[in-house]
C-alpha positions as CSV (number, residue, x, y, z in Angstrom):
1,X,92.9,-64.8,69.1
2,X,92.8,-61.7,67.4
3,X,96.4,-59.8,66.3
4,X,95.1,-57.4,69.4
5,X,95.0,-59.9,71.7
6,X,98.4,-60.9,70.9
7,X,100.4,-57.7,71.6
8,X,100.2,-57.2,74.7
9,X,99.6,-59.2,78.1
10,X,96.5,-57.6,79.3
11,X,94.6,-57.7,75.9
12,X,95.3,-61.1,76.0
13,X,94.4,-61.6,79.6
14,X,90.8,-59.5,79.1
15,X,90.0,-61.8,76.4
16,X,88.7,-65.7,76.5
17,X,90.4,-67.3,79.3
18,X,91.2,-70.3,77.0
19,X,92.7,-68.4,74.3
20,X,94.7,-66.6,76.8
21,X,96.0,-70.1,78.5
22,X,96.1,-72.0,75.3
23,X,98.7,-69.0,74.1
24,X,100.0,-68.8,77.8
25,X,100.8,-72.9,77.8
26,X,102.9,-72.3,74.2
27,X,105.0,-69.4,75.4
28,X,105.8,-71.5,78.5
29,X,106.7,-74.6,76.1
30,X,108.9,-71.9,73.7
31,X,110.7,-70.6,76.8
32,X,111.8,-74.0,77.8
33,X,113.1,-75.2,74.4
34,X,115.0,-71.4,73.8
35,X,116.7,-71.9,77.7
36,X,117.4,-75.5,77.0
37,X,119.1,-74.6,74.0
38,X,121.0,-71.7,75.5
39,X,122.4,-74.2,78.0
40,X,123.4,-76.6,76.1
41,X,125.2,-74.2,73.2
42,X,126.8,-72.4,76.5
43,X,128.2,-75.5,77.4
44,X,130.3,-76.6,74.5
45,X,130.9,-73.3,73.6
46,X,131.8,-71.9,76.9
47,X,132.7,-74.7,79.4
48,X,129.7,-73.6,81.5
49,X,126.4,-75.1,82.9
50,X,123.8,-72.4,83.6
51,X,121.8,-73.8,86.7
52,X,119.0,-71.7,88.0
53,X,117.0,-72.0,91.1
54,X,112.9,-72.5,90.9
55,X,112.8,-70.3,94.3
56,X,114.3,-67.0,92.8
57,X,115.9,-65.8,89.6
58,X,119.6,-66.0,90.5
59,X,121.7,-67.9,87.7
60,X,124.9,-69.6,88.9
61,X,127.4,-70.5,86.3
62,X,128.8,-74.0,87.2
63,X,132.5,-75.0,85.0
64,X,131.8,-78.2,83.2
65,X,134.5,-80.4,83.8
């Protein structure tokens, strides 16, 4: 993947398809590990559990007792 292909979505997207998934897949797999991280700092920091919903982007803030 060229330093083109990485700036933007649609350079990436009008390039190989399996450059484009392969760079997809690892932004998906960063993503998880940054919001699993979040959670779990906002937890002992904060007291709260950040639960979100697959079917829309609403977060709800649940107290950790």
């Amino acid at each position: 993947m060229s330093e083109a292909q990485g700036q933007d979505l649609r350079s990436l997207l009008q390039g190989d398809r399996e450059t484009a998934k392969r760079a997809l897949i690892a932004l998906e797999e960063a993503s998880k590990r940054v919001e699993s991280h979040i959670k779990e700092e906002m937890e002992e920091k904060h007291g709260f559990v950040w639960k979100s919903t697959e079917a829309s982007s609403n977060v709800i803030l649940i107290h950790a007792d």
